[in-house]
N, C-alpha and C positions, 0 to 999 in steps of 0.2 A: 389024666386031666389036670391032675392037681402042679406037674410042672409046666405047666404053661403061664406066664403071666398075666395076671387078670387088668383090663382096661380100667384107668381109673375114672369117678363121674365125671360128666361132663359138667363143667363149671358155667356156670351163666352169668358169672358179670365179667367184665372187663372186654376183650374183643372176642365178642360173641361168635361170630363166623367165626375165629379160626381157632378158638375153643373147638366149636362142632366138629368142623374139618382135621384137628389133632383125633379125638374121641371117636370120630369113624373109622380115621385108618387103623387106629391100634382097633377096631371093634372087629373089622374084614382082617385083621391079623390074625387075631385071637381065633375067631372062626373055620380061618383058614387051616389051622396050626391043628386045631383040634377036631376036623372033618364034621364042624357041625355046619358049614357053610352048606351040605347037603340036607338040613334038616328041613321037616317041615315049616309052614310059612308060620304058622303059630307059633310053634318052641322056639323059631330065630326071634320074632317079635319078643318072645316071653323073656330071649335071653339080654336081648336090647332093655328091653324096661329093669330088666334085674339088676342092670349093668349104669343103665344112664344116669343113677340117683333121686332121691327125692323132689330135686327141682325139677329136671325133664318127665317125671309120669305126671307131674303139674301142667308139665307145659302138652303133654299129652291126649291129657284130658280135658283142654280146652281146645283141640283138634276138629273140627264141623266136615273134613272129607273123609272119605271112605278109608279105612282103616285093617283093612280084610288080609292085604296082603306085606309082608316084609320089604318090598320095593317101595309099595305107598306109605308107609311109617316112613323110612326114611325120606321119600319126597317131602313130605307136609313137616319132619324134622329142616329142614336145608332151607324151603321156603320160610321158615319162620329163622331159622340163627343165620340166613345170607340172602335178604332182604334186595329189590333192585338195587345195584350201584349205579351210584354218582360216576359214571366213568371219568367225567373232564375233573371233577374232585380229585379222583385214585391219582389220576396223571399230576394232575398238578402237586401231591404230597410224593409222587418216584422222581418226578425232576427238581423236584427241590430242596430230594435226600443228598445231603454234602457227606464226606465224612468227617468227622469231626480228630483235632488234633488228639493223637495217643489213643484214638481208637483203634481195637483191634483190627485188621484188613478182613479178617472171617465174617467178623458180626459186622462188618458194615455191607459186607457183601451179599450176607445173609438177610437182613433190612430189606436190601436192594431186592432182592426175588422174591422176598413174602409183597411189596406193594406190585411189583411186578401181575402178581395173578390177580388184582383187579382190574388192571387198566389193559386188559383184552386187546394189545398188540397183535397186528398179523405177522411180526416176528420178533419173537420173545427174546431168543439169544441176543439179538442185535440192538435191541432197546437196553438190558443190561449191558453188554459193553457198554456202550456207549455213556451210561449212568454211571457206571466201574471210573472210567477214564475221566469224562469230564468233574464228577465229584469226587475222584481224590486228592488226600489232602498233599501225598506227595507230589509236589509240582515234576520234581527233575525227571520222577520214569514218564510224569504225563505227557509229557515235553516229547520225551522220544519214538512213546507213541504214537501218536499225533504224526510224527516227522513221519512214522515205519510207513504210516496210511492204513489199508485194509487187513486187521491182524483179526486173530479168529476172540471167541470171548473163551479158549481154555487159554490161548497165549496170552493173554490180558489178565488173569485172575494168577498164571504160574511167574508174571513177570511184577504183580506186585507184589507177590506172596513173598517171592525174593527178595527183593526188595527191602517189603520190612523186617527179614529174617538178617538178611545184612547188617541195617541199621542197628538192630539191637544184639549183635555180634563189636561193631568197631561202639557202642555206647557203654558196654560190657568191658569193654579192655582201658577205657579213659580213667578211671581210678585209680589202675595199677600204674600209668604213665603221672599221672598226679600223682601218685605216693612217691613215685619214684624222683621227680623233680625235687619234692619237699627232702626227701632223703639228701641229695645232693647239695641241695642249699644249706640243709645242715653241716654234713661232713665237711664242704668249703668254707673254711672261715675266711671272712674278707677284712680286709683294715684298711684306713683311712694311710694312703703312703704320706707322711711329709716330705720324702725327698722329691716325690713325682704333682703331688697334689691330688692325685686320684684312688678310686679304689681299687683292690684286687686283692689275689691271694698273699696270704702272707708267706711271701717267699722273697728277698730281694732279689733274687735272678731274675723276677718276673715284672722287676720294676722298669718302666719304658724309662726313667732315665738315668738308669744305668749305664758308663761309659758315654752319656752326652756331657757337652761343656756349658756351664752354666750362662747366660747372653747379658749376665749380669755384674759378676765376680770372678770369669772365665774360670773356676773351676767345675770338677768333673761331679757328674753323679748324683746331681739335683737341678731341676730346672729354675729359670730364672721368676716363675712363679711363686716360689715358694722360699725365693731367697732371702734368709736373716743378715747379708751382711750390710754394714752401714759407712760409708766414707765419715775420718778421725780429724778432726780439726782441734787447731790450736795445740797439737802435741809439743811439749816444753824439750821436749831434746831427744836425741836418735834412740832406737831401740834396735836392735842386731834382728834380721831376717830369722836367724834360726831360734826365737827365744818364744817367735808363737806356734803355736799347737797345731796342727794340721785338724780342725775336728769341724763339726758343723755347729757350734753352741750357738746363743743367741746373740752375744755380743760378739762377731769374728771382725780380727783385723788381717789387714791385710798387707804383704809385703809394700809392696807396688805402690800403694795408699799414705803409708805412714814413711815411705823415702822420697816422694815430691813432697808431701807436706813440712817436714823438717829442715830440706834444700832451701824451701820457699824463706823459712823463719830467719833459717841462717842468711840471708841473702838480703834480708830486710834489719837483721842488725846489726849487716857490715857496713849500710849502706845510711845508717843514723849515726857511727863512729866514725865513719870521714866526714859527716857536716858536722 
C-alpha cells in the first residue's frame, strides 16, 4: 500500500470545480491502484474523509442528504464544488480565449479544453479546433488552415505544435548569424578612399577608381570628385614639363596648364614692345 501515491486534500479556494474534479480522479486512481475500489461503502467513505482534509469533512458535515452510501458522498461532494453553470458565461470566456504572444501552444491549448467542459458542446472536438485556429496568435499557419478547409483537430494541434517548434529553432540560430556579421565587420577594416571619395576595404585594387581618368585634370586614378588640382596664373616665366612630380599632393601643377599660361604672358609682352 505504502507504494502507491497518496491524493493530496482537496483545496477549496481558488477554482473550486476543478479542484474537486483533479482530487477525484487522483481519489478513483488511488482506489483503483490499490483494489480498495472493491471495498466496503463505509471504509471507501472513511477513505475519502481521511484523504479530502480538514476543509472538506467541514464541508461534509454541513451535508443535509443522505449520506449512507460512497456514490452519495460523492454526489452531494460535486453538487456543492460544481454548482449549475452559466453555460452562455462558459462560452463566452472559450471564445474569447486568444492566445497570447509567446505563449506556449500546449498551455494555451490546454486553457482551451479545460473551458471547453463547461460549455457542454454537442461536439467537443470541433468547437476546440476551431478555438485552436481562430485564436492563434500565429497568423501564417492560421491562414493555411483556413485555406486547407475541413482538417481534423489532431491535424490542427500537430500543425501548430510545428510550427512553433520551427520558430524557435530559426530564433535560436539569429545570434550565431549576429555574432557572425559583427565578426566580419570587425575583421574588415573600411577607410575613407581620397582617391575614389568613398568607402571600402583598405586595399587600393578595390578602389572603383583605379585606372579611370580624372574629368578634371585628365589624369588616372582618382575621380574628378576629389580632385586637388588647381589652374596657375600669372606664372613669371616657363618651367620645363619634367621638373614636376607626378604625385597627388595638394598643391599639383600641371603640364598643359603652366605652357598656355606662360605662351599667353609671352605673347602679351611682345605685344607692349612694338607699341
Amino acid at each position: 500500500m505504502s507504494s502507491f501515491n497518496i491524493p493530496d486534500k482537496l483545496i477549496t479556494t481558488g477554482n473550486l470545480a476543478e479542484n474537486w474534479r483533479i482530487f477525484q480522479q487522483s481519489l478513483n486512481i488511488y482506489l483503483l491502484a490499490t483494489g480498495l475500489d472493491k471495498a466496503e461503502e463505509e471504509w471507501k467513505i472513511a477513505i475519502l474523509l481521511n484523504l479530502i482534509g480538514e476543509e472538506g469533512i467541514k464541508i461534509y458535515n454541513n451535508f443535509s442528504g443522505s449520506k449512507t452510501t460512497y456514490k452519495e458522498v460523492i454526489q452531494l461532494f460535486h453538487e456543492y464544488c460544481e454548482p449549475k453553470k452559466n453555460i452562455l458565461h462558459s462560452r463566452f470566456l472559450f471564445f474569447h480565449r486568444d492566445q497570447e504572444i509567446d505563449e506556449p501552444f500546449d498551455e494555451y491549448m490546454n486553457d482551451i479544453i479545460k473551458l471547453a467542459k463547461d460549455c457542454q458542446f454537442k461536439c467537443n472536438d470541433e468547437a476546440i479546433r476551431d478555438r485552436l485556429v481562430l485564436g492563434t496568435s500565429d497568423k501564417e499557419t492560421q491562414q493555411k488552415l483556413v485555406i486547407d478547409g475541413d482538417v481534423t483537430l489532431e491535424a490542427v494541434t500537430t500543425r501548430l505544435r510545428m510550427a512553433e517548434i520551427s520558430r524557435k529553432q530559426v530564433a535560436a540560430l539569429r545570434p550565431i548569424e549576429q555574432h557572425n556579421i559583427v565578426v566580419n565587420e570587425i575583421t574588415t577594416k573600411l577607410i575613407n578612399c581620397k582617391w575614389c571619395g568613398k568607402k571600402h576595404e583598405a586595399n587600393i585594387k578595390l578602389c572603383p577608381a583605379r585606372g579611370k581618368t580624372c574629368m578634371k585634370c585628365s589624369r588616372k586614378n582618382h575621380f574628378a570628385s576629389v580632385c586637388k588640382s588647381r589652374q596657375v596664373k600669372n606664372v613669371q616665366q616657363e618651367t620645363p614639363c619634367n621638373s614636376l612630380e607626378n604625385n597627388e599632393e595638394d598643391n599639383e601643377y600641371y603640364c598643359n596648364n603652366i605652357q598656355k599660361t606662360v605662351s599667353f604672358n609671352q605673347h602679351l609682352e611682345r605685344m607692349h614692345a612694338y607699341y
